[in-house]
N, C-alpha and C positions, 0 to 999 in steps of 0.2 A: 504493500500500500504506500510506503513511505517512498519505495522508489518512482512510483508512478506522480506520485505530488510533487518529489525535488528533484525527478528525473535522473537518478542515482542507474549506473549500469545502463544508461541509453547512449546513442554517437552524437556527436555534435553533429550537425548538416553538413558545417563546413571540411571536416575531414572524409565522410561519403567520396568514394571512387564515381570516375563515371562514369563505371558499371555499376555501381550501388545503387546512384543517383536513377538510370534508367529500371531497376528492380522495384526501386521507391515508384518510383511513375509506374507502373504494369501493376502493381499491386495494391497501388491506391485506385489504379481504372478498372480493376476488378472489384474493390469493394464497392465502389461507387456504382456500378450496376448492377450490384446484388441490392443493392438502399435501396438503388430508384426501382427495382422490381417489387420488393418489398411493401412500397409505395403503393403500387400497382395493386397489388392482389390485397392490399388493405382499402383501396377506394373501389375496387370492381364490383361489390357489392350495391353499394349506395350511390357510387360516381361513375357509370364504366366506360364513361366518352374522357373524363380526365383520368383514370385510369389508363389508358392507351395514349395520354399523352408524355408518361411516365414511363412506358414501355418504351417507345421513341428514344425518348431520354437515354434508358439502358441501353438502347444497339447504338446510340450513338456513342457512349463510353466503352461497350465493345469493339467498336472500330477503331478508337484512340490508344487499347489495348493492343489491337493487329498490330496496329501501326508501330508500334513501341518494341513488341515481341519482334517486330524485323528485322528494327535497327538494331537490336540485341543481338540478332543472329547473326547478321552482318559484320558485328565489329568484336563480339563477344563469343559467338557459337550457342549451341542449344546451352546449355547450362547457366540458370537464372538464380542469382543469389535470393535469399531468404532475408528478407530486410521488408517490415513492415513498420506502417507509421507510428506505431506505440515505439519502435525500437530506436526512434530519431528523435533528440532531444528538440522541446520548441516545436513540433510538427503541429499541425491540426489536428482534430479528431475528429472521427463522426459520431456522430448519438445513431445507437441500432435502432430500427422502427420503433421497437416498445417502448423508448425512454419518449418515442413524440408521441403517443397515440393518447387520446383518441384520433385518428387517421383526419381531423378538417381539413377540404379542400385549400384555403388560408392560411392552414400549417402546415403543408407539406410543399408547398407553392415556396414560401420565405423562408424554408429550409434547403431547398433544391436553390434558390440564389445564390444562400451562403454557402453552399459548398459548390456550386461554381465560379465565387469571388476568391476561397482560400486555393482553389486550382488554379486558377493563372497566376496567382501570389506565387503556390509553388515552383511554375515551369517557368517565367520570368527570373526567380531565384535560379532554378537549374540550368537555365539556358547561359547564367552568368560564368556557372562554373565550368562551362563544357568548352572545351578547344579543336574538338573535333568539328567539322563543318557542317556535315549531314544532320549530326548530333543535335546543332546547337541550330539549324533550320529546322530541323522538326521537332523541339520543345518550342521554340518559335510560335509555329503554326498552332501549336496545340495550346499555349496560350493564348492566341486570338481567338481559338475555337470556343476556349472557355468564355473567353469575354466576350463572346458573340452569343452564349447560348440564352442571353437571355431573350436577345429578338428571336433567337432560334424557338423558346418555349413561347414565345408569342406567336409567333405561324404554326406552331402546332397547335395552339388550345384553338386558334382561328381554325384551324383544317379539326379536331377534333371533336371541339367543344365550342358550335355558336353562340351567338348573344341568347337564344330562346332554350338553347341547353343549360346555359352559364344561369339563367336566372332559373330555372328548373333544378338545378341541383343546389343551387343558392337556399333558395324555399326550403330542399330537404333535409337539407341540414341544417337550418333553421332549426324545422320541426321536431328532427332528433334530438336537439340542445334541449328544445323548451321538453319534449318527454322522460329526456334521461333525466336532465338534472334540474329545470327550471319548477318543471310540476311536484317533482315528489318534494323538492327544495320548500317548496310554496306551502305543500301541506303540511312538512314536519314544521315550519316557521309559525303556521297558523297555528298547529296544535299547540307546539310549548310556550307560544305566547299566551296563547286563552286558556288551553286546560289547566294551563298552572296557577293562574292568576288567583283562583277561587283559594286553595289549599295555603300558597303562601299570603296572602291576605286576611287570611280566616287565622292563620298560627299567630301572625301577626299582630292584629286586633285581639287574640284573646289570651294572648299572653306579655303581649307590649315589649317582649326580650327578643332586639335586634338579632343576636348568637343563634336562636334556637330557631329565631325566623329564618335566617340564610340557611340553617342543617335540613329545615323542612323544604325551600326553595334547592336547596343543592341536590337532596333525595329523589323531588319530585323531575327535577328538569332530567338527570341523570338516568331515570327509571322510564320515565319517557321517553328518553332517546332512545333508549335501547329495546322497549317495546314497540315503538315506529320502526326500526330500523328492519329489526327482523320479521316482521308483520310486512311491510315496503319487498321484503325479500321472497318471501313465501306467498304472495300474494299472487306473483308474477313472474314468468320465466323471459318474458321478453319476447318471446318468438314468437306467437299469434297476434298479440297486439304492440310490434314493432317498437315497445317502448325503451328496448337497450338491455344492456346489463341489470340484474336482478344486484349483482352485490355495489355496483356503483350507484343505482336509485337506492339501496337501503342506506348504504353509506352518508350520503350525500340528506336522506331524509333525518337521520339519526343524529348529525351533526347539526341540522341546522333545528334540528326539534330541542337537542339542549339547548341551546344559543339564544334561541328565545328562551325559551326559562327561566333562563341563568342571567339575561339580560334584566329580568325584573330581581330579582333573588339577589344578584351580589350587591347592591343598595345596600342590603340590610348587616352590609361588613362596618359602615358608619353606627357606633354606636347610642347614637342619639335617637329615640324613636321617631320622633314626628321630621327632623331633619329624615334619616331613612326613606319614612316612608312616603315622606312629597317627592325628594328623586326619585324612589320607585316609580310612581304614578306620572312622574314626567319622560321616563325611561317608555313606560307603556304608551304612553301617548305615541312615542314614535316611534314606535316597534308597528304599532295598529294601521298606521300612515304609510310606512314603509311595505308593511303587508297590500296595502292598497295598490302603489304605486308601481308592484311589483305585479298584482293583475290586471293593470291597465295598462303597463308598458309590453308583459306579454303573453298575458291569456287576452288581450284586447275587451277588457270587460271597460264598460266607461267609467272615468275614474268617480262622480260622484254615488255611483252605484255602488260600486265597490267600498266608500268610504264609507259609506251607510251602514251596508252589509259590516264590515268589521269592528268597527266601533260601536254598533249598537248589537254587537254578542261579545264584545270584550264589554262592553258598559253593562251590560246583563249579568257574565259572569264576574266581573271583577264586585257587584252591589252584591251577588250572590255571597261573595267570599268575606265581605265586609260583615252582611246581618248576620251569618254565622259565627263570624268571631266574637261580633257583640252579645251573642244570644247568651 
């Protein structure tokens, strides 16, 4: 680990042979079209016109591999040293598909730039070191190529992906955001805001000890997430009604079902009651608004609809938790 952070046991750039140097190229243009395939069969489901334009991508860093494995033969002979980017101190890295995913069109797009911007970095540095002529014309070319690819990936989404495709998959992955993570997000927010309201209100008023108030608020927010979360999980596999990952909607519910909770409940760490419990109540206030704002910006609900609807079943449940404590 420690070598990979201070680069302990890796070459400097600057010592690389330039046969090294051309083994670093053919091995970085072979990672590079395993990514962008990667890409591919991660968008082919959901995306499959920009999906093929990620394929593209790959035969086009397969051919920058021919090209490279030639010049090797040419000057080197078959035998290709074993020299990968981890093994070069300073190199670029790539992240494998799984550290970007979820697979957004928007994110694999400004990932595929940047790793056509640290490719001409490199063959403009490798072209400096090469004395060879052939050598150093065709790292040459293969950094224009990179810095051309990004008009290159524009005549392909044009040739792949029109304008009535581009906003067609625009929408659907919209849609998948707001089901994976915006809905269940929305429900576990509604729940730990209001269902909790009552319980730490109630401990509240009818014990007036700020301490016992936040262990009851902590209980409840914490018991509830974790009841939403695996409820969110079991509820749904994802696969008939398209909504995603069953562990990323419970995750995703369960964390924001404590958060509400805990958002009225940690108030009650102020040991003063009535100080407490007016921040509490101001905290709820825009927990209640925020709930709103967030189904009018994207369940498209209108927002005075929506402000209605939340605040007058937090104003319900929260009077509820009030007369009980006084009772």
């Amino acid at each position: 680990m420690l070598s990979r952070v201070f680069g302990f046991g890796r070459r400097a750039f600057d010592s690389l042979s330039e046969q090294e140097i051309l083994a670093l190229a053919i091995s970085s243009e072979e990672d590079d079209g395993r990514i962008y395939r990667a890409y591919a069969d991660g968008l082919r489901d959901e995306f499959p016109q920009s999906a093929k334009v990620f394929e593209d991508m790959a035969e086009e860093e397969d051919s920058h591999r021919d090209q490279l494995i030639e010049q090797h033969r040419k000057r080197f002979g078959e035998r290709i040293p074993l020299i990968r980017r981890e093994h070069v101190r300073g190199y670029y890295e790539r992240k494998p598909d799984w550290l970007v995913r979820p697979l957004g069109v928007d994110k694999v797009r400004e990932q595929a730039e940047q790793m056509e911007r640290q490719a001409y970095r490199f063959y403009v540095e490798a072209s400096k070191r090469t004395s060879d002529a052939s050598t150093r014309k065709l790292l040459d070319d293969l950094a224009l190529a990179e810095q051309s690819h990004e008009s290159l990936a524009q005549k392909l989404e044009q040739k792949h992906v029109p304008e009535h495709v581009s906003e067609k998959e625009t929408l659907a992955e919209r849609r998948q955001f707001i089901l994976t993570y915006v809905q269940p997000g929305l429900a576990g927010l509604m729940d730990g805001s209001v269902s909790t309201l009552a319980p730490i209100f109630a401990a509240a008023f009818a014990t007036h000890d700020t301490w016992q108030t936040f262990l009851v608020g902590l209980a409840a927010s914490i018991g509830a997430g974790i009841s939403m979360g695996f409820t969110e999980v079991a509820s749904d596999d994802g696969k008939l009604s398209g909504r995603g990952s069953p562990v990323k909607r419970g995750i995703t519910t369960g964390l924001m079902t404590t958060l509400g909770g805990l958002g009225h409940a940690l108030p009650y760490l102020i040991p003063h009651f009535w100080t407490a419990t007016m921040v509490a109540a101001v905290v709820v206030f825009f927990e209640l608004w925020i709930i709103a704002y967030i189904q009018n910006r994207y369940m498209q609900t209108p927002f005075l609809r929506a402000a209605f609807q939340v605040v007058l079943g937090g104003a319900l449940v929260f009077a509820a938790g009030v007369l009980i404590g006084n009772a």
